[in-house]
N, C-alpha and C positions, 0 to 999 in steps of 0.2 A: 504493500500500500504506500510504503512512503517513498521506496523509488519511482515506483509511478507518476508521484508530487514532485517528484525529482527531476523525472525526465520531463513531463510537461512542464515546467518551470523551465527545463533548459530549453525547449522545443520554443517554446513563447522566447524565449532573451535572445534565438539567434537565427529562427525562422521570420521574423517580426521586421528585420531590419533587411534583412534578403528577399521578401514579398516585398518588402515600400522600391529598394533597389529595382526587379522585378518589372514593378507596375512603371516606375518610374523611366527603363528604359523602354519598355513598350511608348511608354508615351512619346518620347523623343524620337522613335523610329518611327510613330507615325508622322510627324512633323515633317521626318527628312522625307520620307515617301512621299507626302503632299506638297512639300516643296521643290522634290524633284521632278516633278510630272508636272 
């Protein structure tokens, strides 16, 4: 039970920052695509 708490604790502190990164380069690759065409 409490590595569980463990792993998700770690899962949220270093997946968290890797999704915003993620969404963040999606967004800019759509940019460049709309602005290459």
């Amino acid at each position: 039970m409490t590595s569980r708490l463990v792993l998700n604790s770690l899962a949220e502190k270093y997946f968290t920052p890797y999704a915003q990164i993620i969404s963040s380069f999606k967004f800019y690759l759509r940019i460049f695509i709309v602005y290459h065409y």
